[in-house]
VEXVEXNU-964157 format. One record per residue: residue number from 1; residue in three letters; x negated, y negated, z of N, C-alpha, C in turn. Coordinates in nm, 4 decimals. Each point is the difference from the previous one (the first is absolute). Example, Ala and Ser with C-alpha at 12.3 -4.5 7.8 and 13.67 -1.06 7.14 Angstrom:
// residues 2
@tiba=1, voti=ALA, n_xx=-1.3190, n_yy=0.5690, n_zz=0.7800, ca_xx=0.0890, ca_yy=-0.1190, ca_zz=0.0000, c_xx=-0.0900, c_yy=-0.1200, c_zz=0.0000 $
@tiba=2, voti=SER, n_xx=0.0350, n_yy=-0.1050, n_zz=-0.0720, ca_xx=-0.0820, ca_yy=-0.1190, ca_zz=0.0060, c_xx=0.0770, c_yy=-0.1090, c_zz=0.0730 $
//
This chain:
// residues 59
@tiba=1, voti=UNK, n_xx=3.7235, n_yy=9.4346, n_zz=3.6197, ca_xx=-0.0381, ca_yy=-0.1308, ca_zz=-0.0460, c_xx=-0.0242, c_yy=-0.0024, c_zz=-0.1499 $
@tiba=2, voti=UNK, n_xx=0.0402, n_yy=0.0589, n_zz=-0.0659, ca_xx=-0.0441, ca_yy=0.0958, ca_zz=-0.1432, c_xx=-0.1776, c_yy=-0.0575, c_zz=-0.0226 $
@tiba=3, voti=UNK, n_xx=-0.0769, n_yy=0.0818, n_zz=0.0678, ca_xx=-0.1540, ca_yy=0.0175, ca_zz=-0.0716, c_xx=0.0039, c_yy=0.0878, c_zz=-0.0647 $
@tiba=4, voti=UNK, n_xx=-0.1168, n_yy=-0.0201, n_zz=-0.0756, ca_xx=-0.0264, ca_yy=0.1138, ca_zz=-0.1115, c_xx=-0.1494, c_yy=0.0339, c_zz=0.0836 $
@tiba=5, voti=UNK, n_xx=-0.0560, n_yy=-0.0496, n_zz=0.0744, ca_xx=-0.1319, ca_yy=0.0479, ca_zz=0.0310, c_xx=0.0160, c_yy=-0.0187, c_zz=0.1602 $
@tiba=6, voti=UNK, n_xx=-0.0443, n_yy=0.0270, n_zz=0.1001, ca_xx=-0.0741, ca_yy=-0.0014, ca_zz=0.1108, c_xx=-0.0425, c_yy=0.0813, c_zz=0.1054 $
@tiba=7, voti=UNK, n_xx=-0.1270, n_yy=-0.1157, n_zz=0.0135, ca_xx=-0.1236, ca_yy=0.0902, ca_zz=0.0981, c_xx=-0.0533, c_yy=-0.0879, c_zz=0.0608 $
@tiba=8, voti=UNK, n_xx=0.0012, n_yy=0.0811, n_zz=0.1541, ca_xx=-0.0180, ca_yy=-0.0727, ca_zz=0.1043, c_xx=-0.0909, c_yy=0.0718, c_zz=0.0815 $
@tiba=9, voti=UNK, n_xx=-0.1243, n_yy=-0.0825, n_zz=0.0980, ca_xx=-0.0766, ca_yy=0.0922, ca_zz=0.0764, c_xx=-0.0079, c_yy=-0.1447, c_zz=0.0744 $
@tiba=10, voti=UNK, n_xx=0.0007, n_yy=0.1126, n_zz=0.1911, ca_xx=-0.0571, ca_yy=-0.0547, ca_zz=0.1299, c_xx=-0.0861, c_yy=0.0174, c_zz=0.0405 $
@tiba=11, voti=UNK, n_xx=-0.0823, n_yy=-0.0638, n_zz=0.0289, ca_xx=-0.1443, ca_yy=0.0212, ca_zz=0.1173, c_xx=-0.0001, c_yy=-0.0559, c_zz=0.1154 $
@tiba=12, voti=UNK, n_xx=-0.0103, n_yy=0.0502, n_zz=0.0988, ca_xx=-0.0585, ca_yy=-0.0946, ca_zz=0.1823, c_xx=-0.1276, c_yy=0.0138, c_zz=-0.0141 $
@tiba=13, voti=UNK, n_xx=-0.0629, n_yy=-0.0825, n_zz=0.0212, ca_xx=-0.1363, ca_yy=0.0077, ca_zz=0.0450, c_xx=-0.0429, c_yy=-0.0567, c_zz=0.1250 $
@tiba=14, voti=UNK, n_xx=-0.0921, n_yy=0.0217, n_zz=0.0760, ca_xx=-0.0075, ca_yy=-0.0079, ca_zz=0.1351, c_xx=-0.0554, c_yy=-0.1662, c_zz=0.0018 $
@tiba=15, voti=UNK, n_xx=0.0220, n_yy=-0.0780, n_zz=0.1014, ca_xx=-0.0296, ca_yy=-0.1611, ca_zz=-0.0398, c_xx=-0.0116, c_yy=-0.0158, c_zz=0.1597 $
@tiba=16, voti=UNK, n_xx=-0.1246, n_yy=0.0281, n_zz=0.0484, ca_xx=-0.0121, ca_yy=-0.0247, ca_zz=0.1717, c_xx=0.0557, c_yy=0.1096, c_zz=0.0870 $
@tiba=17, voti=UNK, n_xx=-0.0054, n_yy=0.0099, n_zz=0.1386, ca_xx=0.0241, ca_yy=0.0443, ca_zz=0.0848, c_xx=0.1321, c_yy=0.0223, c_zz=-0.0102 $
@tiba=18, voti=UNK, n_xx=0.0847, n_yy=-0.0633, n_zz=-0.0031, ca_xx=0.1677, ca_yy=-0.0218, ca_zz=0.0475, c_xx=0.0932, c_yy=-0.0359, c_zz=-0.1606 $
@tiba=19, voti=UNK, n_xx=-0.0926, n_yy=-0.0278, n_zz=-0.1169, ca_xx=0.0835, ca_yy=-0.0131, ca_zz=-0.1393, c_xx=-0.0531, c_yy=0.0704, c_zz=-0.1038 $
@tiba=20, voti=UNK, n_xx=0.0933, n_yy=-0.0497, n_zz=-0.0935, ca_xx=-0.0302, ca_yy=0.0713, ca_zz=-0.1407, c_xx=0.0762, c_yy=-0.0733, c_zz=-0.1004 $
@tiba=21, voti=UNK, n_xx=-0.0558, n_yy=0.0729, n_zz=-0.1466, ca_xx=0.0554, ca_yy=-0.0999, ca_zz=-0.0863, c_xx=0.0537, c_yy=0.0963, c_zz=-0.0914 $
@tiba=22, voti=UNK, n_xx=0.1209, n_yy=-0.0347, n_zz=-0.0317, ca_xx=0.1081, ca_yy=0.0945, ca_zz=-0.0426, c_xx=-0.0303, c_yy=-0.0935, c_zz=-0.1650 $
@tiba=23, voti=UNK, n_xx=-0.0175, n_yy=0.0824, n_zz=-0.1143, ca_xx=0.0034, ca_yy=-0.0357, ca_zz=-0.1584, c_xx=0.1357, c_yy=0.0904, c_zz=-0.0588 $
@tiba=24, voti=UNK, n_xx=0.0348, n_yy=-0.0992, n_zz=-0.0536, ca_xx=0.1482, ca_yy=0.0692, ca_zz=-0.0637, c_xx=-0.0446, c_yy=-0.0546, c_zz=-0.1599 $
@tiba=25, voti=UNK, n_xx=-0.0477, n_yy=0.0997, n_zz=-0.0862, ca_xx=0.0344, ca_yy=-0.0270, ca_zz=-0.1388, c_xx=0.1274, c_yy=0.0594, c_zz=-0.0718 $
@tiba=26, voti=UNK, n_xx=0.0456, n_yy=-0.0961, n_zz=-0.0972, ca_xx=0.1293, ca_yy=0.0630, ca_zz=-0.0799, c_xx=-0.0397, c_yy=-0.0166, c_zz=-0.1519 $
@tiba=27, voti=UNK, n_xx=0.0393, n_yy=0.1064, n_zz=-0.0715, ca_xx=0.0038, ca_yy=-0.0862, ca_zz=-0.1526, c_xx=0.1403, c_yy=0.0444, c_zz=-0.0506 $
@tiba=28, voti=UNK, n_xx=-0.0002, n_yy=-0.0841, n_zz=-0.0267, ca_xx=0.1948, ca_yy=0.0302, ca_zz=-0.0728, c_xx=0.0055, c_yy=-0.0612, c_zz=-0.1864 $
@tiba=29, voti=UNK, n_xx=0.1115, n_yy=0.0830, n_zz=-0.0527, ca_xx=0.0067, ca_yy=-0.0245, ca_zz=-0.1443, c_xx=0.1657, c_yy=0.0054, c_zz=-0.0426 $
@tiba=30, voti=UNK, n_xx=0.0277, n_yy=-0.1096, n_zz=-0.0423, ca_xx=0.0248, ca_yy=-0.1188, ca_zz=-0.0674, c_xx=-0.0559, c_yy=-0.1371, c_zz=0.0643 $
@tiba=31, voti=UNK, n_xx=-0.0824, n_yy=-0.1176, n_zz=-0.0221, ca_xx=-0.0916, ca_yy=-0.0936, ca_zz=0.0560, c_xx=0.0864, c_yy=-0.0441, c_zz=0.0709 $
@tiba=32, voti=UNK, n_xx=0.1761, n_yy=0.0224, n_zz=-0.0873, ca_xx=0.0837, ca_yy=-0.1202, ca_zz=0.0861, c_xx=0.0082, c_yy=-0.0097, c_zz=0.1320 $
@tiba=33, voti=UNK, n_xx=-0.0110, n_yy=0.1786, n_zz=0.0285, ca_xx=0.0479, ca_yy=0.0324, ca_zz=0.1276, c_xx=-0.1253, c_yy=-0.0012, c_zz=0.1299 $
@tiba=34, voti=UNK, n_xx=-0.1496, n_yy=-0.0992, n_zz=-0.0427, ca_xx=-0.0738, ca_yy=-0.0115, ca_zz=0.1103, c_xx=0.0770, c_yy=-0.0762, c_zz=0.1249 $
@tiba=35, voti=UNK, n_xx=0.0551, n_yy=-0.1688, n_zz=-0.0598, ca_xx=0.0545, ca_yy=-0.0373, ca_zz=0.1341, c_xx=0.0693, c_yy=0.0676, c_zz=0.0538 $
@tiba=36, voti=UNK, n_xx=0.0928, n_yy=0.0434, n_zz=0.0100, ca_xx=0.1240, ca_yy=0.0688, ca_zz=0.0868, c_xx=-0.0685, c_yy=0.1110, c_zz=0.0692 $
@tiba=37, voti=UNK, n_xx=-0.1069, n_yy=0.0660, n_zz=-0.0499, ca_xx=-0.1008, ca_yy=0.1302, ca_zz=0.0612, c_xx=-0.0934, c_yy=-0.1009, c_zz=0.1413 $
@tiba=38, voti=UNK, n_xx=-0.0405, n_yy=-0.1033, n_zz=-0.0740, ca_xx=-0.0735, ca_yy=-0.0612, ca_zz=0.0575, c_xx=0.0515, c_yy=-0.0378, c_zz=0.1738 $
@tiba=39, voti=UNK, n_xx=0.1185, n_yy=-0.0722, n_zz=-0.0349, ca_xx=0.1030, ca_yy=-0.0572, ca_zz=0.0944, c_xx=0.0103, c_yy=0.1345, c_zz=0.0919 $
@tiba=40, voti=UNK, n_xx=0.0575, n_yy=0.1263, n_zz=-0.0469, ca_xx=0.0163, ca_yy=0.1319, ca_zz=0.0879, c_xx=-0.1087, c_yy=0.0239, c_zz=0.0822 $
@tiba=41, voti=UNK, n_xx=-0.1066, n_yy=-0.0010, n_zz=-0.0810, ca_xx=-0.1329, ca_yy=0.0075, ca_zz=0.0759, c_xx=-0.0425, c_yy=-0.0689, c_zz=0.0861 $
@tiba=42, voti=UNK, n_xx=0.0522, n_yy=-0.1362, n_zz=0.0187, ca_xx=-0.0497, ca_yy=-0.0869, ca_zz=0.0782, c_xx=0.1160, c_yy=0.0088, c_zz=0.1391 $
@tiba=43, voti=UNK, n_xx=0.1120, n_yy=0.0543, n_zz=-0.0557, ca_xx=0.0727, ca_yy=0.0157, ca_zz=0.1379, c_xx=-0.0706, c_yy=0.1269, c_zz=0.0628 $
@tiba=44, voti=UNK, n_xx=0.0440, n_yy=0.0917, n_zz=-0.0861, ca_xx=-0.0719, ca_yy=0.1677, ca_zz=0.0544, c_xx=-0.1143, c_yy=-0.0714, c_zz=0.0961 $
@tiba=45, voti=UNK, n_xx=-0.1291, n_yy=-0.0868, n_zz=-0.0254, ca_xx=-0.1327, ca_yy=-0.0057, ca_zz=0.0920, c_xx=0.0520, c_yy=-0.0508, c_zz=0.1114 $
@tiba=46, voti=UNK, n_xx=0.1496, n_yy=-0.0775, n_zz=-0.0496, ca_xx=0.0407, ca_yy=-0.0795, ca_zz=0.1524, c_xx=0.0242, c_yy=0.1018, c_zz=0.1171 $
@tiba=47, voti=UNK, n_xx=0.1182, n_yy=0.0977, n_zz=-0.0893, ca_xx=0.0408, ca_yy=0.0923, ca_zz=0.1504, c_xx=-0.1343, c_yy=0.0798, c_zz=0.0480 $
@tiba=48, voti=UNK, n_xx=-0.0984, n_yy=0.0501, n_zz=-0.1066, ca_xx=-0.0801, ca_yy=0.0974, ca_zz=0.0419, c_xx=-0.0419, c_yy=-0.1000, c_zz=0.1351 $
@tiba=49, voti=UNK, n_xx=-0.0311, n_yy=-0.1582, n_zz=-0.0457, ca_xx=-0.1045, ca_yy=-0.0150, ca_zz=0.1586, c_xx=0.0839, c_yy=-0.0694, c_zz=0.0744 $
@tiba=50, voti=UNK, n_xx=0.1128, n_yy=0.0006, n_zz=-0.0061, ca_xx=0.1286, ca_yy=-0.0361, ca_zz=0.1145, c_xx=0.0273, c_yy=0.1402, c_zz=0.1213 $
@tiba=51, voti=UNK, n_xx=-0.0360, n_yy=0.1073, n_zz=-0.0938, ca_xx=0.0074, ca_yy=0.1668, ca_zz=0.0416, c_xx=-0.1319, c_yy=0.0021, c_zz=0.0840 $
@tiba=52, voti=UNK, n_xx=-0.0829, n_yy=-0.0225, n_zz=-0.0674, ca_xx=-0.1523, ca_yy=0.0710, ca_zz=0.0899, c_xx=0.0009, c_yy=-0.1012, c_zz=0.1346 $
@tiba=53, voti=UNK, n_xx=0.0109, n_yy=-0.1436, n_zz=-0.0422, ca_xx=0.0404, ca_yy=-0.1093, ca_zz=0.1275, c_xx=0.0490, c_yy=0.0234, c_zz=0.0976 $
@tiba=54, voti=UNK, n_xx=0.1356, n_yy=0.0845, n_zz=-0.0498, ca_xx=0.0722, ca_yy=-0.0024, ca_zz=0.1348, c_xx=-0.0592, c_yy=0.1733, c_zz=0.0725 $
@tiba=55, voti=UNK, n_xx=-0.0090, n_yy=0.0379, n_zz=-0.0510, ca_xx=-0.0615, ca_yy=0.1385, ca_zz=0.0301, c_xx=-0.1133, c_yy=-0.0046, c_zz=0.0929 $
@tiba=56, voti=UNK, n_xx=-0.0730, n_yy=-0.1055, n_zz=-0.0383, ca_xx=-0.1476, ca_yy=-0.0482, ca_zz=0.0450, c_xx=0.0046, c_yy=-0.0676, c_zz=0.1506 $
@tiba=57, voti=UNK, n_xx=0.1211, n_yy=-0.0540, n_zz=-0.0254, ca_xx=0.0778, ca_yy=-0.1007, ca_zz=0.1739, c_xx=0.0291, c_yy=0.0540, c_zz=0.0896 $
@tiba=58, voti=UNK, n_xx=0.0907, n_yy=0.1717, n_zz=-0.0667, ca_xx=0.0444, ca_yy=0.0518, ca_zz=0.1022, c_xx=-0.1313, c_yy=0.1261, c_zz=0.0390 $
@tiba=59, voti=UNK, n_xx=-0.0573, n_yy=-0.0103, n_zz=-0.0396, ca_xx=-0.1215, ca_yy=0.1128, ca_zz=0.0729, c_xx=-0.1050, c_yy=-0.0795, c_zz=0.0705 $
//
């Protein structure tokens, strides 16, 4: 994507009995390139809880 910088960290943290809350930080460098990171990121959270969903159905 040509960055010159990035860094990224995940956390789950436990959120009740049965959830949790997944934090996705990114920092990326050239500014231009936040949306398009942004946009990736927001699909990436899609499959992650399209994945745990269906995972979650079949057990």
């Amino acid at each position: 994507m040509g960055s010159t910088h990035h860094n990224a960290s995940v956390e789950v943290h436990p959120d009740g009995e049965t959830r949790c809350r997944f934090v996705w930080v990114t920092d990326v460098l050239p500014d231009e390139l936040a949306e398009r990171t942004g946009a990736l990121m927001d699909r990436g959270i899609a499959v992650i809880k399209e994945t745990l969903e269906a995972a979650s159905n079949q057990a």
